[in-house]
N, C-alpha and C positions, 0 to 999 in steps of 0.2 A: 489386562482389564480395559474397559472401556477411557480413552483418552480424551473424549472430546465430545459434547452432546452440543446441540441446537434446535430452538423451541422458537414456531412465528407465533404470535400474539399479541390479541388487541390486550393493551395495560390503561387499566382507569382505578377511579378509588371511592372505596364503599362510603357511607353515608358518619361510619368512623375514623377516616380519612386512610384507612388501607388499602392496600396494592389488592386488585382485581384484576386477573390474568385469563381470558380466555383460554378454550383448548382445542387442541388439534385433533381432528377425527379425519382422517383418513378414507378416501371411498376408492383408492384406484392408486396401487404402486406396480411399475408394470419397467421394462427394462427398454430403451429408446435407440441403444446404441450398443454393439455386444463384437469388439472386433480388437485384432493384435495391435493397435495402436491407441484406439481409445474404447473409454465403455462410460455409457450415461445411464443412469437409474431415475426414472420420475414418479415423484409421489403429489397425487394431487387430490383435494378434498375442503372443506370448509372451518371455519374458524368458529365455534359456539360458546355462545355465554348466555347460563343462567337457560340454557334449553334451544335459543333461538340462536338460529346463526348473524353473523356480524361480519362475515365476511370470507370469499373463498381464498383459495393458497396453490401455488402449480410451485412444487423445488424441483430445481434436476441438479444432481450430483454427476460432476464429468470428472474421470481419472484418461490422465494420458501418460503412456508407457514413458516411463524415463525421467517423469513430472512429479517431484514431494508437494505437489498443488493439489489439493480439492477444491475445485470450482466449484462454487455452487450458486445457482440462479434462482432466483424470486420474483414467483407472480403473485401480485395481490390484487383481487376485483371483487366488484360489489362489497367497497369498503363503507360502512355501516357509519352518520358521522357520530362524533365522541360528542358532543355539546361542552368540549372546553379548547380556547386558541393556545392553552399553554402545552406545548410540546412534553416538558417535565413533568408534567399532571397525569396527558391524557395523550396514546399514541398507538400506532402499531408499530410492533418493536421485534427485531429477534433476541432472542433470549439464547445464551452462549452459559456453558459450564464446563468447570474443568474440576477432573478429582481430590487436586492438591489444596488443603487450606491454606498452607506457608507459603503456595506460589507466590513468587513476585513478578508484576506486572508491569510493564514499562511502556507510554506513548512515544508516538512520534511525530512532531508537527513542526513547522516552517525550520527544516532541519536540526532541532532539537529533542532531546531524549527525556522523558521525565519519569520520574517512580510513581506510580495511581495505585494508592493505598485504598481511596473510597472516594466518595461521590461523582463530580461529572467532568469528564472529557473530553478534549477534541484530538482525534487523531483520525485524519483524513486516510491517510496511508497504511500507517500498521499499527498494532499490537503485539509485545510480546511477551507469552508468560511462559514464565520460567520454573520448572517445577526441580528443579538443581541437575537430575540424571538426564532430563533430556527438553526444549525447547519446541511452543506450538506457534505458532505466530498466524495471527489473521490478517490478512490482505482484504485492509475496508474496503478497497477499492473508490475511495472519495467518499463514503459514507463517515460523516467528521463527531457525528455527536453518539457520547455515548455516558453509560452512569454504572457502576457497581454496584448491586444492590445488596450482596453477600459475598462471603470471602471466597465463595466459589463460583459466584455467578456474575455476567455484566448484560446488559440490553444495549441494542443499538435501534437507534430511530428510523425507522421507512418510512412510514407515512404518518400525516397529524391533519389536524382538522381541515376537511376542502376536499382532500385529495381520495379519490373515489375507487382507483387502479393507480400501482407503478408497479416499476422494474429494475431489480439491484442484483448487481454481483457481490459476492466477495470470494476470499481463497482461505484455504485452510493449510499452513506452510507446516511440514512435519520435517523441523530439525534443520531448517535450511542453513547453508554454509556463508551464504548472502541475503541477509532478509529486508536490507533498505531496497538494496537494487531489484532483486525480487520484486518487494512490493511497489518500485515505480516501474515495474516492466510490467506489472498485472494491470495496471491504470493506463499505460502507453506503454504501449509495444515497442521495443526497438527497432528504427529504419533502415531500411537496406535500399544503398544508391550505388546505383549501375555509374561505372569508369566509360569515360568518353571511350571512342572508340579508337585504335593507334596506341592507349596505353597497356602495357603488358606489364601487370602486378609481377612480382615476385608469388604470391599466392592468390589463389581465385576469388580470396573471400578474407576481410579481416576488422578491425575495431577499429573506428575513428580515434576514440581516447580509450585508455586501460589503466588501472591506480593499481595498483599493489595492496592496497590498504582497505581492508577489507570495512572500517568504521570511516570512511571519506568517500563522499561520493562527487562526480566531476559532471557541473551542464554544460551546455555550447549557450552562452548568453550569447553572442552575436557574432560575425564575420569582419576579418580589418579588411582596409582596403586603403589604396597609396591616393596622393593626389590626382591620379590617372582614374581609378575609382578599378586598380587592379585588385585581385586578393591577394594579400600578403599573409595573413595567420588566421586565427581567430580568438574570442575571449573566451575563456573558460570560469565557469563560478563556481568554487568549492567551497566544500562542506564536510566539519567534521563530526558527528554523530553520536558517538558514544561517551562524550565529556570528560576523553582523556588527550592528553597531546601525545602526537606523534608524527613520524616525517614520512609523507607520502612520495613513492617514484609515480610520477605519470608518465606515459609512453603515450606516443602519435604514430599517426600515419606515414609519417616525413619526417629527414634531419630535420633540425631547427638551428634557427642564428641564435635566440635569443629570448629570453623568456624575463616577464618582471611583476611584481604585483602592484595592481593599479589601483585607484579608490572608483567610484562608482562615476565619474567624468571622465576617465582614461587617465588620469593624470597619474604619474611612476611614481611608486611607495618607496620600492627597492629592485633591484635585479636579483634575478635567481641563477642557480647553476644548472647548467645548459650541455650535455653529453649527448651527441647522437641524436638520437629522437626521444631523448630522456629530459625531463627537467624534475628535478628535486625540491621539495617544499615543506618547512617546517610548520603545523601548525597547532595551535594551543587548542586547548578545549573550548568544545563547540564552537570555535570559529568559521565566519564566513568568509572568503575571499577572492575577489576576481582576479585571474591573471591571462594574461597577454600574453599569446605565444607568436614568435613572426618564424616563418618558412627561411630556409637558408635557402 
């Protein structure tokens, strides 16, 4: 059956303070991109309410081989204004449903996980509903506000009063195996930096840092450096996600001397244990914590 629906519309409220939904009319779904790597579908047409239009819509839907991603793109122009500044009132919104009533829905915001039973939310990053047999997760892509309006439905914000055109992504994750890192690899892309020239990798191509732990995820808060102003390691900020504890391996690029967790001055909490290019780290639920790696 159908998995997953999305609806753009302008949302205002009638003169008995209800939900007023424009609709999508379609003049032109035509195919943009049709090849063994990727395929885009665009469907584009105007937004009407009450007879007059309010505003037009361009989506295009990209599938790339190998990708559980639906990207999808939104144009919004000749945005009609709403005559109210409150966003919650009066907006253009996409409208997201899913088949399951018992779904449970979970945000994700400043590395924290929470359960969204009903009304309004910020999750810049993801979404994920859980219909028990299988997982849809949305990649807002920084689109952070959003509300449930029904046990099957939620709306996210595009545009509100002023705003006349924009342009938003988001992804549509089907059963992802990693959906935090997913969803901040959809927001920033992973960088790839070229080896001075004279060094010979063991392999052509590999990860700066790697966790094991699929609910922890690991940033590069900063670079160390000695009183020479050499690099000696760098700091790492972890994050654990799912508001359970558990003990992450992180792996590097390099042995390491020495690994410790610091507070947000540099100043040493504790030492960790330090194997190879391994360092080991216990952490509680939803905990933050920065740690210090130094190069042997």
């Amino acid at each position: 059956g159908n998995r997953f629906s999305l609806q753009l519309a302008r949302r205002t409220h009638d003169a008995q303070g209800e939900l007023v939904y424009s609709e999508m009319v379609a003049s032109k779904v035509q195919v943009i991109t049709a090849n063994p790597i990727c395929g885009v579908i665009r469907a584009s047409g105007v937004l009407k309410e009450a007879g007059r239009s309010v505003g037009k819509f361009e989506v295009d839907y990209q599938t790339t081989r190998g990708s559980r991603i639906l990207e999808v793109k939104f144009r919004l122009s000749a945005l009609q204004p709403l005559g109210d500044g409150n966003p919650w009132r009066a907006a253009y919104v996409a409208r997201l449903a899913w088949p399951t009533e018992a779904a449970i829905l979970k945000t994700y915001a400043c590395g924290g996980r929470q359960s969204w039973t009903s009304g309004k939310a910020i999750a810049p990053a993801l979404i994920d509903i859980d219909e028990a047999d299988y997982h849809t997760q949305i990649l807002t892509g920084g689109l952070a506000f959003h509300r449930r309006t029904d046990l099957r439905f939620l709306e996210t914000i595009l545009a509100t009063e002023g705003q006349s055109s924009v342009e938003h992504r988001m992804g549509i994750g089907i059963d992802l195996p990693y959906p935090i890192q997913s969803a901040m690899a959809f927001m920033d892309h992973p960088y790839e930096v070229s080896l001075p020239k004279g060094n010979k990798p063991i392999s052509k191509s590999g990860w700066l840092v790697s966790c094991n732990a699929k609910n922890v995820t690991v940033e590069l808060e900063c670079p160390l450096v000695d009183e020479q102003q050499q690099l000696i390691g760098m700091r790492l900020f972890l994050t654990e996600n799912a508001g359970k504890s558990t003990s992450a391996g992180i792996r590097l690029f390099r042995e390491l001397e020495s690994a410790a967790r610091v507070d947000y001055i540099g100043g040493k909490v504790g030492d960790l244990s330090v194997s190879g290019d391994r360092v080991t780290i216990a952490l509680r639920s939803s905990e933050q914590v920065n740690v210090d790696v130094v190069w042997s």
